[in-house]
C-alpha positions in Angstrom: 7.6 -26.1 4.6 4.1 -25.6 6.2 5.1 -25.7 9.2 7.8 -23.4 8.8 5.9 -20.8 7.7 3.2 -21.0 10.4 6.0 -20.7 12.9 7.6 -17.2 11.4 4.4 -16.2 10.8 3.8 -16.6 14.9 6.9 -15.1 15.6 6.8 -12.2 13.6 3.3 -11.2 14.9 4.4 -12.0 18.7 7.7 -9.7 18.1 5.5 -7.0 16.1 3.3 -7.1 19.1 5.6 -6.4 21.8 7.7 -3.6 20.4 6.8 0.1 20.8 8.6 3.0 20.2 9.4 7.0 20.3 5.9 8.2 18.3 3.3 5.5 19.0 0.0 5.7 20.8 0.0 5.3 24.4 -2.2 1.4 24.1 0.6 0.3 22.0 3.2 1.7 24.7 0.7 0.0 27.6 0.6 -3.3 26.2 4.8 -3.5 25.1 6.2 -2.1 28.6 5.0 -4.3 31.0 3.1 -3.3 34.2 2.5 0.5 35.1 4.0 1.2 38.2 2.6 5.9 37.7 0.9 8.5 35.8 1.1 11.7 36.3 -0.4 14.9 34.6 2.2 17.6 34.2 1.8 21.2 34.2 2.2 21.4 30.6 -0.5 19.1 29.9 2.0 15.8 29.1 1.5 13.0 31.0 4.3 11.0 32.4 4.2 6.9 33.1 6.7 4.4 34.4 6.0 1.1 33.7 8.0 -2.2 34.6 9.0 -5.0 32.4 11.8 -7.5 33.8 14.8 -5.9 33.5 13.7 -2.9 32.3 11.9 0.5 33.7 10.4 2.3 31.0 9.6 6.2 31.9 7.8 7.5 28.9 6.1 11.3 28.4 3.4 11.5 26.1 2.1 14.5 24.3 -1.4 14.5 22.9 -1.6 10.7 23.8 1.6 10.1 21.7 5.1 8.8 23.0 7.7 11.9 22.8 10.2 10.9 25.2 11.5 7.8 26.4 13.9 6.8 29.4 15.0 3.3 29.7 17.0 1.6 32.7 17.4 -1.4 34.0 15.5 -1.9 37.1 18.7 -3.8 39.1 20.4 -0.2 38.8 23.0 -2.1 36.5 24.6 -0.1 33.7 22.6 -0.8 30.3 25.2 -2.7 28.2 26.3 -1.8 24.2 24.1 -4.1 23.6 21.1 -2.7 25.2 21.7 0.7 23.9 22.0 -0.4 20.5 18.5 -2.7 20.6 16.7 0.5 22.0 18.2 3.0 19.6 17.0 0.4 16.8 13.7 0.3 18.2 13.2 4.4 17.9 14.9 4.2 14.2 12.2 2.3 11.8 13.2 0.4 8.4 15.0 3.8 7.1 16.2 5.8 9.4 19.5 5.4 11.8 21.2 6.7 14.6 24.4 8.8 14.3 27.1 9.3 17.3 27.2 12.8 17.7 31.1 13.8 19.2 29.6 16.7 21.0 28.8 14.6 24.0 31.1 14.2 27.0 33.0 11.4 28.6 30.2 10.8 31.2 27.4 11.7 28.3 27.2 10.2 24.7 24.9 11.9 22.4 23.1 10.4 19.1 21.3 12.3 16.4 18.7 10.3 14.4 19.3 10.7 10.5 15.6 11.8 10.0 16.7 14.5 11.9 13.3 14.2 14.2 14.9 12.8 17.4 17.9 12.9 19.8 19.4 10.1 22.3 21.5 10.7 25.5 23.2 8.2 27.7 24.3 8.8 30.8 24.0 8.2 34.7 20.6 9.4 36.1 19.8 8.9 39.5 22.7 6.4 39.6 21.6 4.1 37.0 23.1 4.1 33.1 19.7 5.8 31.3 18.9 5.6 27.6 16.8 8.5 26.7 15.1 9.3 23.7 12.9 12.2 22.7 11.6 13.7 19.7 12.7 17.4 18.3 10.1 19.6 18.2 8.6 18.5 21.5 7.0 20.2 24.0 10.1 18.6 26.2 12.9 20.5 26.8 15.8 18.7 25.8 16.1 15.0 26.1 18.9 15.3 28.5 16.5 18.0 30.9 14.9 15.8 33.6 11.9 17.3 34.8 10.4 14.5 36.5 11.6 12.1 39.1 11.7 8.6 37.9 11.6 5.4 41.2 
């Protein structure tokens, strides 16, 4: 029983360790996305980053040192599967909160509203490759579907 313990104790603090999310801090976001690949400084005073993590590229914009938008991809230019979407949605929901299929989005766009009513999600082909992106309402972004900065 000891022993059983220690070991979800080690892999609950290795998998709380590794995830970050829509709203955290940019050290959190540096030490879960793998190896920064830019930084920029934007005209509006965000910053945006890519970072690389096997298969992922994670292009994130923060505001005031906080995480308000967030593309995902996967680096081979694959489509992200269901399955991919779903674990990234999760990731930007928390304990409470969930993500809700909104039917206003097209047959090459789907569309999700968070139930907190503080974020959107788009999926859809950017720069040839399936992208997740998730922002927060109220942002100083534009949109989470308005692309104002070139991703690699």
């Amino acid at each position: 029983m000891k022993q059983f313990f220690v070991l979800f104790l080690t892999i609950s603090a290795g998998v709380s360790s590794v995830r970050a999310n829509l709203g955290d801090r940019g050290d959190r976001i540096d030490d879960s996305y793998g190896k920064l690949v830019e930084r920029h400084l934007r005209d509006d005073g965000t910053v945006s980053t890519l970072y690389h993590k096997d298969p992922y590229l994670y292009f994130v914009v923060f505001d005031n040192g906080v995480s308000v938008l967030e593309r995902y991809s996967r680096v081979d230019g694959a489509d992200l599967s269901e399955k991919e979407i779903a674990k990234f949605l999760k990731a930007n929901a928390g304990r409470t909160v969930t993500w809700i299929r909104d039917e206003t989005g097209t047959s090459k766009e789907r569309r999700f509203k968070r139930s907190d009513h503080k974020a959107e999600a788009t999926c859809g082909k950017e720069n040839n490759r399936l992208t997740l992106t998730v922002g927060m309402l109220g942002s100083s972004e534009r949109g989470v579907g308005s692309r104002e900065s070139e991703e690699n």
